[in-house]
DSSP file (Angstrom, degrees, kcal/mol; ACC not computed):
  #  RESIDUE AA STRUCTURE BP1 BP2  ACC     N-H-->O    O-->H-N    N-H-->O    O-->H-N    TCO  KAPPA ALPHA  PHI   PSI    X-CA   Y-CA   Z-CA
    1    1 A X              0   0    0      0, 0.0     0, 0.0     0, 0.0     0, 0.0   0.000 360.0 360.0 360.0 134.7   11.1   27.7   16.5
    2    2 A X        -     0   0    0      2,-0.0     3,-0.1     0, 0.0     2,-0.0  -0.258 360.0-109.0 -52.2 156.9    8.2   27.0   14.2
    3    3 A X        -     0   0    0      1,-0.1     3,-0.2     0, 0.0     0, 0.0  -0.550  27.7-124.0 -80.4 161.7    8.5   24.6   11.0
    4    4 A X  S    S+     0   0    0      1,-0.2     2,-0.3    -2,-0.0    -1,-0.1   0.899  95.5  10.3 -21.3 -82.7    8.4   26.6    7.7
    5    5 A X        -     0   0    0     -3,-0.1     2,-0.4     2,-0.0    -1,-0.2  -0.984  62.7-156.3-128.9 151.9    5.7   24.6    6.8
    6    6 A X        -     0   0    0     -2,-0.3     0, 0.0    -3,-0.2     0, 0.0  -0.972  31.1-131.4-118.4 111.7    3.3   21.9    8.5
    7    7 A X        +     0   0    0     -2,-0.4     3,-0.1     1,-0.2    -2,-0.0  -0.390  30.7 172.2 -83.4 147.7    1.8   19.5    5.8
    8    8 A X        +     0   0    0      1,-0.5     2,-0.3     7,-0.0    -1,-0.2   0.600  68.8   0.5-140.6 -12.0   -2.1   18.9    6.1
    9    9 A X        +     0   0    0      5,-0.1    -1,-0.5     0, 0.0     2,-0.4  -0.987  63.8 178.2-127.4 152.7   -3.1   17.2    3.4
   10   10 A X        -     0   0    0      3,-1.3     5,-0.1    -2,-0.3    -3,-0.0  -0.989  30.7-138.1-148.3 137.4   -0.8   15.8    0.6
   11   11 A X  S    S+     0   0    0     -2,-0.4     3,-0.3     1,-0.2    45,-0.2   0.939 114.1  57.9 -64.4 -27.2   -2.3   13.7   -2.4
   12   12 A X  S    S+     0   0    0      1,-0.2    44,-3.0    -3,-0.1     2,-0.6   0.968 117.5  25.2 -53.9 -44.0    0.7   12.0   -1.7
   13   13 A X  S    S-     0   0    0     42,-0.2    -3,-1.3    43,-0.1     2,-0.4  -0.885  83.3-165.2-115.9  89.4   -0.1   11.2    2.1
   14   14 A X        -     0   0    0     -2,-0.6    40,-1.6    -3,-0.3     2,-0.3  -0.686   5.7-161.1 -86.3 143.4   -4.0   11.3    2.0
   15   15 A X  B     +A   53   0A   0     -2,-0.4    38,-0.3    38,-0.2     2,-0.2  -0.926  23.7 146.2-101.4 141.8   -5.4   11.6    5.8
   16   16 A X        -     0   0    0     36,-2.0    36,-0.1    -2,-0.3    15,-0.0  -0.839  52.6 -71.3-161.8 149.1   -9.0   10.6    6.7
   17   17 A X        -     0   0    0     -2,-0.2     2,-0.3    34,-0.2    33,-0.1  -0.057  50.5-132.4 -26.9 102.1  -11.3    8.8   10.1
   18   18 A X        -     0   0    0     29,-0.2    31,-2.7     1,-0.1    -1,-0.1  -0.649  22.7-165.8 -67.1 141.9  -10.4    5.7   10.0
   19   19 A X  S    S+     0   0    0     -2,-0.3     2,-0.3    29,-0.3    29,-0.1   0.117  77.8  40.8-123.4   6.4  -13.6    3.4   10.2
   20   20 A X  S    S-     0   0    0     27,-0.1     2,-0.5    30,-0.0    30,-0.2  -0.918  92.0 -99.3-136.8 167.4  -11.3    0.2   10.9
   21   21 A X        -     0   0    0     -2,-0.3     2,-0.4    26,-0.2    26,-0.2  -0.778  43.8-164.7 -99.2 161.0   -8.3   -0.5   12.9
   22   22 A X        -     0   0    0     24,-5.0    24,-0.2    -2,-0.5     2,-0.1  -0.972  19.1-139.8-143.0 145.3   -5.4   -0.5   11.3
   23   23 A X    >   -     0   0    0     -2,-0.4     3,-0.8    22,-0.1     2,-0.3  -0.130  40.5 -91.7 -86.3-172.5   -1.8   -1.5   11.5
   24   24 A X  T 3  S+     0   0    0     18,-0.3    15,-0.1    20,-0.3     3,-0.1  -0.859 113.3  12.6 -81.7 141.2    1.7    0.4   10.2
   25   25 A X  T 3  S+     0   0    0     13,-0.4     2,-0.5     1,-0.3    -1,-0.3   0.841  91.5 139.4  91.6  19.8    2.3   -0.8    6.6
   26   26 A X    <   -     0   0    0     -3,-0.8    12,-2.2     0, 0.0     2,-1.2  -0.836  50.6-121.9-100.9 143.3   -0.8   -2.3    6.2
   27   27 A X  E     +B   37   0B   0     -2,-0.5    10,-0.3    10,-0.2     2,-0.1  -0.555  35.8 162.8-118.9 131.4   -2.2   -1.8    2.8
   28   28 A X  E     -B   36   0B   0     -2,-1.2     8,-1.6     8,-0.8     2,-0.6  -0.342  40.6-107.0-102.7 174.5   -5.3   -0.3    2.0
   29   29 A X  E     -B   35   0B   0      6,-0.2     2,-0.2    -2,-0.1     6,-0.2  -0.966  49.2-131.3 -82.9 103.2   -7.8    1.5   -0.8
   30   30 A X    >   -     0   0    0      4,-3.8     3,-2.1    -2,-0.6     4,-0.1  -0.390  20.4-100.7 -40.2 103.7   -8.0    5.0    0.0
   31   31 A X  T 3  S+     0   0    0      1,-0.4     2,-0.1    -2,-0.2    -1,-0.1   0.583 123.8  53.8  33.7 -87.3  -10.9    6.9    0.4
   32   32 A X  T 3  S-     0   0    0      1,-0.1     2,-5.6     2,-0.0    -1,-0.4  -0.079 128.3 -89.2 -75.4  45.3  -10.4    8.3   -3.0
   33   33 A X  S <  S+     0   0    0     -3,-2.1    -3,-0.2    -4,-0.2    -2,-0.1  -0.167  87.1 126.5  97.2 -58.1  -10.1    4.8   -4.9
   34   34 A X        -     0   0    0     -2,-5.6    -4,-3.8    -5,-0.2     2,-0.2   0.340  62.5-119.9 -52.2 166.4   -6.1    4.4   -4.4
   35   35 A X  E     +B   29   0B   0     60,-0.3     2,-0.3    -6,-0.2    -6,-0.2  -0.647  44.4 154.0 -89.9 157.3   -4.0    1.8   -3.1
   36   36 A X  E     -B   28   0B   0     -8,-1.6    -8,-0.8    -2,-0.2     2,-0.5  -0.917  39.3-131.2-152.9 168.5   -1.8    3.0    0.0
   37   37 A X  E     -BC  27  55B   0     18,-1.1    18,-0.7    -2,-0.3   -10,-0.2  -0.996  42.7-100.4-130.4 137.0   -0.3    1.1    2.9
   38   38 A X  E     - C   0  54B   0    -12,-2.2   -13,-0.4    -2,-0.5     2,-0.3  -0.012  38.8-131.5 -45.3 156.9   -1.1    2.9    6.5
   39   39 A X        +     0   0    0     14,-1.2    14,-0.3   -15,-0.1     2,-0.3  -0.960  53.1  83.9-130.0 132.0    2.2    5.3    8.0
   40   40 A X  S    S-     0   0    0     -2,-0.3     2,-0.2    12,-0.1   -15,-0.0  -0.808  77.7 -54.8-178.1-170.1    3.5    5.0   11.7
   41   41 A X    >   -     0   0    0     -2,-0.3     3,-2.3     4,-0.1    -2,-0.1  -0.648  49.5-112.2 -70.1 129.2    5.4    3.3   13.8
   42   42 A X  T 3  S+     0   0    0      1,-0.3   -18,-0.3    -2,-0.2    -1,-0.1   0.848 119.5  52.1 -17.2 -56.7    5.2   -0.6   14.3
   43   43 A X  T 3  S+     0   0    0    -20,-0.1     2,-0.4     2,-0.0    -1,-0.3   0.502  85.1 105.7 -85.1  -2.0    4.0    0.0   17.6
   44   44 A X    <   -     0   0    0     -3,-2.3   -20,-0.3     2,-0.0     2,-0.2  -0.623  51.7-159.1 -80.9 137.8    1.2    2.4   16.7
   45   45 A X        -     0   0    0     -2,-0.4     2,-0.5   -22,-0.1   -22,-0.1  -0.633   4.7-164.9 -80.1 159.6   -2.6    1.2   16.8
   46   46 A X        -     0   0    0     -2,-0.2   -24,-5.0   -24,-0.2     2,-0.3  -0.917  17.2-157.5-156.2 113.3   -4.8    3.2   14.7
   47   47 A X    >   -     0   0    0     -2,-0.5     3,-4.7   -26,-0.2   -29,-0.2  -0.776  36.1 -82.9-125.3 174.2   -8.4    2.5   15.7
   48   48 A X  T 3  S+     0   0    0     -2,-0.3   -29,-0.3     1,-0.3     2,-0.1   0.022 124.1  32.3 -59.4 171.3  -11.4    2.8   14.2
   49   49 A X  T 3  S+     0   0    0    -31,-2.7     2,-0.8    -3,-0.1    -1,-0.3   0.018  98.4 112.3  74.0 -35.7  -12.2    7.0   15.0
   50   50 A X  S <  S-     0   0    0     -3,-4.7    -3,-0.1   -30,-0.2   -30,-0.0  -0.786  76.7-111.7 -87.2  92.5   -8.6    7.7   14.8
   51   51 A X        -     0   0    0     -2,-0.8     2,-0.3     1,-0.1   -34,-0.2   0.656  39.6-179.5 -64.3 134.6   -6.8    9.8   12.0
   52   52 A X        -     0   0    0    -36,-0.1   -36,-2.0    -6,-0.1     2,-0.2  -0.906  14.0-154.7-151.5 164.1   -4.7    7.8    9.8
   53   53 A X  B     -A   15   0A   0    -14,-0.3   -14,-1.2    -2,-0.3     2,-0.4  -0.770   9.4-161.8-153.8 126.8   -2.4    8.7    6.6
   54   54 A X  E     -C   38   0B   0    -40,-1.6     2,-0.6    -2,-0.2   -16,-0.3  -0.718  19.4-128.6-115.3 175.8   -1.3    6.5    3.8
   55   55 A X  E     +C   37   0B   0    -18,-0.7   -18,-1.1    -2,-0.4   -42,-0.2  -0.934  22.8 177.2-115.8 112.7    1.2    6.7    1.5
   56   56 A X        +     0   0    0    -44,-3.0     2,-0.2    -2,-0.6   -21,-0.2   0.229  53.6  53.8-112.7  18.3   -0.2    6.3   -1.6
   57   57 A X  S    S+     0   0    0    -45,-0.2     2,-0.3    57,-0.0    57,-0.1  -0.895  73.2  39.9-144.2 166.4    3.3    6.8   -4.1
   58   58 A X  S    S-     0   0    0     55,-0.3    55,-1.2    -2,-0.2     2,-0.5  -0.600  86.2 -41.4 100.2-163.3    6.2    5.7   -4.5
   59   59 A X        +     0   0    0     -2,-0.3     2,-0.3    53,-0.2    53,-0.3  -0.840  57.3 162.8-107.7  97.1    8.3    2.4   -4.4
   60   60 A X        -     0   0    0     -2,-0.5    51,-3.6    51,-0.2     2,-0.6  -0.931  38.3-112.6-139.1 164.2    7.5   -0.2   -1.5
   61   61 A X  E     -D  110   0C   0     -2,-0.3     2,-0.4    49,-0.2    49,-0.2  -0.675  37.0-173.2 -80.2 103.3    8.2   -4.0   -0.6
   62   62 A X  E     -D  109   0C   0     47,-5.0    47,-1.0    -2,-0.6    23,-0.2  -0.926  24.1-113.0-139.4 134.2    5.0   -6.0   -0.5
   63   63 A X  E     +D  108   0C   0     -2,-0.4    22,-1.6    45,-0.2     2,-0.3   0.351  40.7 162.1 -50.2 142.3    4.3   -9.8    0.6
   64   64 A X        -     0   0    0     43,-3.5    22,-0.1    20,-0.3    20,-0.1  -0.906  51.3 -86.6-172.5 151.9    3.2  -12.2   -2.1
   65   65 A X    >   -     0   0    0     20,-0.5     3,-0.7    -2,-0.3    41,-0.2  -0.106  45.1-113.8 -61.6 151.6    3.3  -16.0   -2.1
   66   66 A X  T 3  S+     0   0    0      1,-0.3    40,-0.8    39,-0.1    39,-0.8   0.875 112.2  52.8 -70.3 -47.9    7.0  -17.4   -3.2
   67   67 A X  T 3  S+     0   0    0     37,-0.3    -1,-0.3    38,-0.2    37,-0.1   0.713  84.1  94.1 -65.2 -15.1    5.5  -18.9   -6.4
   68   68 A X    <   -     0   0    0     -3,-0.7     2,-0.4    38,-0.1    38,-0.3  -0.469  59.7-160.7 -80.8 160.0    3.7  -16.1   -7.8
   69   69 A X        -     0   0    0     -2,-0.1     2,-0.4    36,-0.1    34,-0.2  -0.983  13.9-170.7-128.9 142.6    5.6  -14.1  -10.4
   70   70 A X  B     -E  102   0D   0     32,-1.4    32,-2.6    -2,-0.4     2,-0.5  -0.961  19.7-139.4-122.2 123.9    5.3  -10.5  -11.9
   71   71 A X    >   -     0   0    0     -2,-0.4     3,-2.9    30,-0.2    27,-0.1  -0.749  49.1 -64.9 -83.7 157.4    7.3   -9.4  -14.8
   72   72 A X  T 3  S+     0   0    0     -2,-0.5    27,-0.2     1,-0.3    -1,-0.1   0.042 122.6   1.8 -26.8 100.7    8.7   -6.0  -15.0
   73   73 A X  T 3  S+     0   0    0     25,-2.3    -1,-0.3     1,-0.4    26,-0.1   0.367  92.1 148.7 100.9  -4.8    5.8   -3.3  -15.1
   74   74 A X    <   -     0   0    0     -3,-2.9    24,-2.4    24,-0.1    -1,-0.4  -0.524  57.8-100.5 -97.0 163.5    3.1   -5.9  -14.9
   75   75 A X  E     -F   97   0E   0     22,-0.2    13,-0.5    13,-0.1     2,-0.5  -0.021  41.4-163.8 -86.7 143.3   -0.1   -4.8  -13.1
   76   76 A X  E     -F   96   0E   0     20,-2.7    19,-3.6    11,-0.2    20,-1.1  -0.928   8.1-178.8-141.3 128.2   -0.4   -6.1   -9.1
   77   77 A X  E     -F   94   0E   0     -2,-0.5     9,-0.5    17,-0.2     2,-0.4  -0.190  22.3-103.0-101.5-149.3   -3.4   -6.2   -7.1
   78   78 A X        -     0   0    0     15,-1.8    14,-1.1     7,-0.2     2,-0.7  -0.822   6.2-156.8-105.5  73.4   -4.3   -7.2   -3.5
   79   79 A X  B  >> -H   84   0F   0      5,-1.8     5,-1.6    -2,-0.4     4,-1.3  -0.622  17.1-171.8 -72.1 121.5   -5.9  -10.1   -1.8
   80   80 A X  T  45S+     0   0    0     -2,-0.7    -1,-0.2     3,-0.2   -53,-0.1   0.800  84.9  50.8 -74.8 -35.9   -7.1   -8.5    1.5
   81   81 A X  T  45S+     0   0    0     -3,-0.2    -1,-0.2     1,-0.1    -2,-0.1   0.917 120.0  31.0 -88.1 -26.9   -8.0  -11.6    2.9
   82   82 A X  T  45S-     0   0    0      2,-0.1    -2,-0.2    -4,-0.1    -1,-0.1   0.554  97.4-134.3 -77.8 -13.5   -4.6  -13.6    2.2
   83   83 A X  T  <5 +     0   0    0     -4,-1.3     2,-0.3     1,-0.2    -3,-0.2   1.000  60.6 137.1  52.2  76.5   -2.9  -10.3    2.6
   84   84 A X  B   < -H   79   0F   0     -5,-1.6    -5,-1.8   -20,-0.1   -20,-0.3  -0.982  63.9-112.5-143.5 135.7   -0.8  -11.4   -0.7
   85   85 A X        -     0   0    0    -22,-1.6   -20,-0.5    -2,-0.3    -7,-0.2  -0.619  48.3-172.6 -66.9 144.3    0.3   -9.3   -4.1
   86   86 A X        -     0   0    0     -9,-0.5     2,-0.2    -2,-0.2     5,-0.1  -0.345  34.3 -81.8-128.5-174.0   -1.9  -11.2   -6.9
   87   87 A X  S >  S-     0   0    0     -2,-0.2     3,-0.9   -11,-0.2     2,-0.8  -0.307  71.9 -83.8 -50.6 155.5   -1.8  -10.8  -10.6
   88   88 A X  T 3  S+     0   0    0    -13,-0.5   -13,-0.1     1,-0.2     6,-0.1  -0.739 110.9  24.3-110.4 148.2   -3.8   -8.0  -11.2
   89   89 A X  T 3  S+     0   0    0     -2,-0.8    -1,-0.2     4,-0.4     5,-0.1   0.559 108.1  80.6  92.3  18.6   -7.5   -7.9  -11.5
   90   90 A X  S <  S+     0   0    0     -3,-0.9    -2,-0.1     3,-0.3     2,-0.1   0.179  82.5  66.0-146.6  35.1   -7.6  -11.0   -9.4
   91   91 A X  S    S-     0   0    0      2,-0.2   -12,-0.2    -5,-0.1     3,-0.1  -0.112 101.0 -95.6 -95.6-143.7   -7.2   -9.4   -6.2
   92   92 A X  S    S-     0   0    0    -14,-1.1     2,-0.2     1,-0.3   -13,-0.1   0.727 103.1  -1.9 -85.6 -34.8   -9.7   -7.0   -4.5
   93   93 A X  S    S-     0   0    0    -15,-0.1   -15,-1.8   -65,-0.0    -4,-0.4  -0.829  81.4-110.5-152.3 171.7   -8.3   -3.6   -5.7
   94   94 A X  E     -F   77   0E   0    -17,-0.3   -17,-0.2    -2,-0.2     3,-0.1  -0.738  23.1-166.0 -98.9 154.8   -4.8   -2.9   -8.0
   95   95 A X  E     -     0   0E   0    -19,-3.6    19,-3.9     1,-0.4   -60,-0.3   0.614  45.6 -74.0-124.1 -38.2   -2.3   -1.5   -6.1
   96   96 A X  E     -FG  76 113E   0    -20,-1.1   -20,-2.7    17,-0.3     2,-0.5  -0.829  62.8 -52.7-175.7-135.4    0.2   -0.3   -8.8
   97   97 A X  E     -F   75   0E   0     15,-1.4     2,-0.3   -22,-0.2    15,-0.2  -0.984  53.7-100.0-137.6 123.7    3.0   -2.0  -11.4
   98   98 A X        -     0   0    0    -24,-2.4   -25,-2.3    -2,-0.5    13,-0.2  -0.260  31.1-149.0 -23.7  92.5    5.9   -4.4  -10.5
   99   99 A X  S    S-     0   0    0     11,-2.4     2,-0.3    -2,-0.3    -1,-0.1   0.772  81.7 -12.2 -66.5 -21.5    9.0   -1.9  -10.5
  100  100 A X  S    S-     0   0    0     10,-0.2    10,-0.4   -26,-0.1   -27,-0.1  -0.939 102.7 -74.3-163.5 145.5   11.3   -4.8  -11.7
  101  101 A X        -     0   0    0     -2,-0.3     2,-0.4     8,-0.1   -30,-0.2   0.081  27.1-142.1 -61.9-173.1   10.2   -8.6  -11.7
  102  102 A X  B     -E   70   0D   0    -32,-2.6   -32,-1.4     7,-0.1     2,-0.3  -0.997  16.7-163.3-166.6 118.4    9.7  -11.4   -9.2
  103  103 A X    >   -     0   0    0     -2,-0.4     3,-2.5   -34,-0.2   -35,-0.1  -0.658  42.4 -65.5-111.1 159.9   10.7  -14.8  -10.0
  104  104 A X  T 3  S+     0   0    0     -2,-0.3   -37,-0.3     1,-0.3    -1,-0.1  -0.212 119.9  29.3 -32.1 141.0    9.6  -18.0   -8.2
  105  105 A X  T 3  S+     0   0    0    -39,-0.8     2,-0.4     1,-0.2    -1,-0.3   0.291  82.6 117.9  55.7  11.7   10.9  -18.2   -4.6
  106  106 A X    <   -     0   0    0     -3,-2.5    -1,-0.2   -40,-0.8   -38,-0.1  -0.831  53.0-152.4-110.0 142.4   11.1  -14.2   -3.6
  107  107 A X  S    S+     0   0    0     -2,-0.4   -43,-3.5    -3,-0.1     2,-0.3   0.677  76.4  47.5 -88.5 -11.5    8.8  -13.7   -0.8
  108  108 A X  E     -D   63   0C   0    -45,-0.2     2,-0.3   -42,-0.1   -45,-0.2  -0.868  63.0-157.1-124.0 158.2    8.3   -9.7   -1.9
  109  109 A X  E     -D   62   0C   0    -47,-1.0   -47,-5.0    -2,-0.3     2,-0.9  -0.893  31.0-108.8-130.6 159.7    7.7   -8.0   -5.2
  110  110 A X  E     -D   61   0C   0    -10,-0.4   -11,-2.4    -2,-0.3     2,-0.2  -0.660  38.0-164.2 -67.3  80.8    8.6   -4.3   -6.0
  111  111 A X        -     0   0    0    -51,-3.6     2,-0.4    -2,-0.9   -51,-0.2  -0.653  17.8-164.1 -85.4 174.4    5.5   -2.4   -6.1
  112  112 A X    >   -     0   0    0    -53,-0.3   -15,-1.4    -2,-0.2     3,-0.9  -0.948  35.1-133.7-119.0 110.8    5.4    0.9   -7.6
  113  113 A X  B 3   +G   96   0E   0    -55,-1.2   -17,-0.3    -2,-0.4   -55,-0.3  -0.569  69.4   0.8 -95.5 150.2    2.1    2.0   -6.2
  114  114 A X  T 3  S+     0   0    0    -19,-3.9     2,-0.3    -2,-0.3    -1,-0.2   0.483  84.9 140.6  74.5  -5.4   -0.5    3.6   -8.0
  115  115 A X    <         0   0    0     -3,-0.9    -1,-0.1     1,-0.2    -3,-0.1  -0.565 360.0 360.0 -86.6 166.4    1.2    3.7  -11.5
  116  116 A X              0   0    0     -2,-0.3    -1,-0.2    -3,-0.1   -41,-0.1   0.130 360.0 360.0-132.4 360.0   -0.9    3.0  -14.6
């Protein structure tokens, strides 16, 4: 049977030609400005030419060194080369706001991506 509906573009889930390769869960700046982290499977490649989809809302678990700390709602960027949650506006790009804080020793913070 056919789906109902078949998504093909979603602000939520932006698609475009990837010009890099990319892993699942990797996180990026979107096309349009926003932060997202890549959608598949672990095992998917997504190389440069190949369609890929972010997710660019929501709640998600993202690496940052065991000493840094966010309080609740405070701003979190990106280092792309340490592949790390920063303070924000001392990474490369913002990615959204701390959903809850992140004390010394936790190896993930709570992003809420994209929220202002």
């Amino acid at each position: 049977a056919m789906p109902q509906a078949t998504t093909k573009r979603s602000r939520r889930n932006p698609s475009w030609i990837s010009t890099a390769d990319y892993e699942a869960g990797e996180i990026v700046q979107v096309p349009d400005g926003r932060a997202g982290f890549i959608l598949g499977l672990a095992s998917d490649n997504i190389e440069t030419g190949d369609e890929v989809s972010a997710d660019c809302e929501g709640i998600a678990e993202v690496v940052s060194a065991s000493g840094t700390t966010f309080a609740a709602a405070a701003t979190v960027g990106w280092d792309d080369t340490n592949n790390l949650a920063v303070a924000g506006g001392t990474g490369d790009f913002d990615i959204g706001k701390a959903a809850k804080a992140k004390t010394s020793g936790q190896a993930v913070v709570l992003v809420a991506f994209n929220t202002q």
